[in-house]
TORKOL-4160 file (C-alpha; in steps of 0.2 Angstrom, whole numbers, padded with zeros to 4 digits, m for minus):
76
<pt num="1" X="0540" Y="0314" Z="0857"/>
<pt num="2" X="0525" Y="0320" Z="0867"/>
<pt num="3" X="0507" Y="0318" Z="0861"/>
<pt num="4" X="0498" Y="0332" Z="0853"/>
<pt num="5" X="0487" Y="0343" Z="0859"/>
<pt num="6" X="0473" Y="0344" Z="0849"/>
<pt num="7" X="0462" Y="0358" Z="0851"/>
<pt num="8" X="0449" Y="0368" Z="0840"/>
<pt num="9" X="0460" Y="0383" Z="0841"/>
<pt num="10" X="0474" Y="0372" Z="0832"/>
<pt num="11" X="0464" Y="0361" Z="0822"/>
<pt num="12" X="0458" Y="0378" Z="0816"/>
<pt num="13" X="0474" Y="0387" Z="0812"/>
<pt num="14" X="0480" Y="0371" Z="0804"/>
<pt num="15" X="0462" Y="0374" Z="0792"/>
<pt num="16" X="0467" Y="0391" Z="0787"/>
<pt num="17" X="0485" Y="0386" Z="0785"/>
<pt num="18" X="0479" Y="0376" Z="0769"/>
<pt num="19" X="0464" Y="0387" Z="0765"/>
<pt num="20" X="0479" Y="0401" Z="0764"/>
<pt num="21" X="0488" Y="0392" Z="0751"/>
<pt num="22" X="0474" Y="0387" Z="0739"/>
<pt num="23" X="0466" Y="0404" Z="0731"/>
<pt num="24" X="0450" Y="0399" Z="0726"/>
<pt num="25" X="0446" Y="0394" Z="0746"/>
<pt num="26" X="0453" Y="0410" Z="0749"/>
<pt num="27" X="0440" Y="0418" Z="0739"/>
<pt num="28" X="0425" Y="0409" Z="0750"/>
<pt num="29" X="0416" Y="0419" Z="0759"/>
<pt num="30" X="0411" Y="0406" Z="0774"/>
<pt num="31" X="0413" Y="0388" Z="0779"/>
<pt num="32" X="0398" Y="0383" Z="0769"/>
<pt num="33" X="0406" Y="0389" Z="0753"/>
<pt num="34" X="0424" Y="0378" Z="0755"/>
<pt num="35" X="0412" Y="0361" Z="0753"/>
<pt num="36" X="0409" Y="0367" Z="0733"/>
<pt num="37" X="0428" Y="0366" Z="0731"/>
<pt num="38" X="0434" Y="0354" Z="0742"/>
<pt num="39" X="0429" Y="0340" Z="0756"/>
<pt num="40" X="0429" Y="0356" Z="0768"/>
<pt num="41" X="0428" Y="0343" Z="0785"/>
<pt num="42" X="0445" Y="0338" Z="0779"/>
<pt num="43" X="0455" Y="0351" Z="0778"/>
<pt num="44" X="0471" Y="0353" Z="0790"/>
<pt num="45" X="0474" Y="0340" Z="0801"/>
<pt num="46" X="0456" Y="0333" Z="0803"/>
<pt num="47" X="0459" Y="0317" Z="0797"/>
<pt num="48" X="0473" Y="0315" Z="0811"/>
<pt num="49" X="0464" Y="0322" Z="0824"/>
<pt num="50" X="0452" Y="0307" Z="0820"/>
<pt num="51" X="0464" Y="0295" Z="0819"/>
<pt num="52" X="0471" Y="0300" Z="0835"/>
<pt num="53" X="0456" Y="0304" Z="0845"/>
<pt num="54" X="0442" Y="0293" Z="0837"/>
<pt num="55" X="0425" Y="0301" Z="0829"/>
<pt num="56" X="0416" Y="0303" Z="0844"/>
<pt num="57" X="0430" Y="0314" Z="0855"/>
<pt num="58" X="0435" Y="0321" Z="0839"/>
<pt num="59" X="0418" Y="0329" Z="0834"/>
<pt num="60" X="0418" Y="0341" Z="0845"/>
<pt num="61" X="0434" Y="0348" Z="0843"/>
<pt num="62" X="0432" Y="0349" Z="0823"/>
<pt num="63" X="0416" Y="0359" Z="0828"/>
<pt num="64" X="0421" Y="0370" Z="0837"/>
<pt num="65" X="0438" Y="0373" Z="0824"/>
<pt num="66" X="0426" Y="0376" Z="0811"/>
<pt num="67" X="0415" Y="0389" Z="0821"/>
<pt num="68" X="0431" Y="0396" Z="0822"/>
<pt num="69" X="0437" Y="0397" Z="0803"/>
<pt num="70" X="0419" Y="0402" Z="0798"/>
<pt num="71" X="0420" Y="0417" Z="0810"/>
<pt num="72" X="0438" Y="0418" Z="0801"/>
<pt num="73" X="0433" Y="0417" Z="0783"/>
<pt num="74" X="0418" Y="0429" Z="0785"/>
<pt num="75" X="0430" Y="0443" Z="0795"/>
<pt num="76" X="0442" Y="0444" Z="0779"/>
């Protein structure tokens, strides 16, 4: 089984996956909002990306993937 590829693009999508399924993060209105209902730099696969990667590789990516679900959230 090859390795993942972790980019900001999936890390995002795997982000609004589990914001989809929860309707209160759903209701936020941007990034900033998710850390008053949950741990927000742990949504989707975060915690693996930095368990696969390390914190210093990793930090850029999840960046970047959040950029990207704020640009998200405050589209919709």
């Amino acid at each position: 089984m090859g390795e993942k590829k972790y980019t900001a693009e999936y890390v995002a999508a795997t982000i609004i996956t589990e914001i989809k399924k929860d309707e209160v993060l759903m209701a936020c209105k941007n990034f900033v909002e998710l850390h008053e209902h949950c741990d927000a730099n742990m949504l989707g696969c975060s915690e693996e990306l930095l368990e696969a990667v390390g914190m210093e590789r990793a930090l850029a990516i999840l960046n970047a993937a959040q950029n990207e679900v704020n640009l998200w959230l405050i589209a919709i």
